[in-house]
C-alpha angles and dihedrals in degrees: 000000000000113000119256112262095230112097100216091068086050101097087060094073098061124107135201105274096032094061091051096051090053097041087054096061097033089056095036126077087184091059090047090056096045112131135177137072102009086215086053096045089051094051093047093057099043083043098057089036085057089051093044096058096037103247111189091248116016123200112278116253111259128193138196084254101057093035087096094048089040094065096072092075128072106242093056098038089052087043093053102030087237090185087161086078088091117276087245094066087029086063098057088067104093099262077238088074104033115105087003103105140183083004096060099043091048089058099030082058087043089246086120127033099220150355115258121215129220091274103047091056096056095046083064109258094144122113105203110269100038115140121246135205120195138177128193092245136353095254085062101053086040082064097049080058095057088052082256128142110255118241089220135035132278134227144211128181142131125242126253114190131316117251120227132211123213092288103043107255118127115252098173149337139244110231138202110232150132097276099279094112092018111189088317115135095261103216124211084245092051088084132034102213123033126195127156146153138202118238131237140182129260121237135219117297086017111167121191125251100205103073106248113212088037103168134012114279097259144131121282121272106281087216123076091355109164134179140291108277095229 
């Protein structure tokens, strides 16, 4: 059901781990300075905001240091579009998943209930703190499908709040990020391909649904290895 375009209904529309997300970075000059690997930054801040409320089976803390081992496992190579994994292993991911970042792997781990299209997004289905996953263009996010180096950059990042104009239609969104947007207004042309989900607890006796471990702790293919979408 879209959101009503009046911003003082807006906080209805929070949940549990999205507030805390935002209120994290809202309280915390530390979280507003964060920097690095926009896919990281996102994961560190859904990650502490799952231990905070007490999710049934918070994200598991990851550091610079397991990333790489990380990344042999299907949560965190959908989350990060790790397309240097080998396209054969990459396209064993569902295609549903596949360049769809931080969104996919929160609903295909039952922590969103859906992926929101472009348009859904813009007809302001977001509660603040969903995560977003964006492309330059869709041809490039089309390539990260196919397990191929975009031609473009990627982008993740987790909404903030819409931003309305005099008559109450959303002409942008404040995002979360590492810096990259900043606090700037983020229009609907300023990415090509648009794709987010907003993001929910786990209850007690949750189980994934993303198999985790997923493959063998092992090197990369060694054949059509590309490199890291980002």
């Amino acid at each position: 059901m879209p959101l009503p375009f009046e911003p003082s209904n807006y906080m209805w529309y929070w949940t549990r781990l999205g507030r805390r997300i935002v209120e994290n970075y809202e309280n915390s000059p530390q979280d507003r300075a964060r920097s690095g690997d926009c896919f990281k930054v996102t994961y560190d801040r859904v990650q502490l905001a799952t231990q905070q409320v007490g999710d049934a089976r918070p994200l598991a803390r990851v550091s610079v240091e397991n990333w790489p081992r990380q990344r042999h496992r299907m949560f965190y190579v959908i989350w990060g579009s790790h397309i240097e994994i080998g396209k054969s292993k990459w396209k064993e991911i569902p295609d549903v998943f596949r360049g769809r970042g931080a969104p996919a792997a929160m609903v295909g781990d039952g922590r969103g209930d859906a992926l929101l299209e472009t348009a859904q997004i813009w007809a302001g289905e977001l509660e603040p703190g969903a995560v977003v996953q964006t492309w330059e263009t869709v041809s490039d996010y089309v390539r990260v499908v196919n397990g191929d180096k975009p031609h473009g950059s990627g982008h993740s990042f987790i909404h903030k709040e819409y931003v309305y104009d005099k008559n109450n239609s959303i002409v942008g969104m404040k995002v979360i990020d590492n810096g990259y947007h900043g606090t700037k207004t983020i229009a609907r042309g300023e990415w090509g391909y648009w794709v987010a989900a907003n993001v929910r607890c786990l209850g007690a006796g949750a189980t994934p649904r993303i198999p985790d471990p997923w493959w063998p702790e092992t090197p990369a293919e060694s054949d059509e290895i590309a490199e890291p979408a980002y």
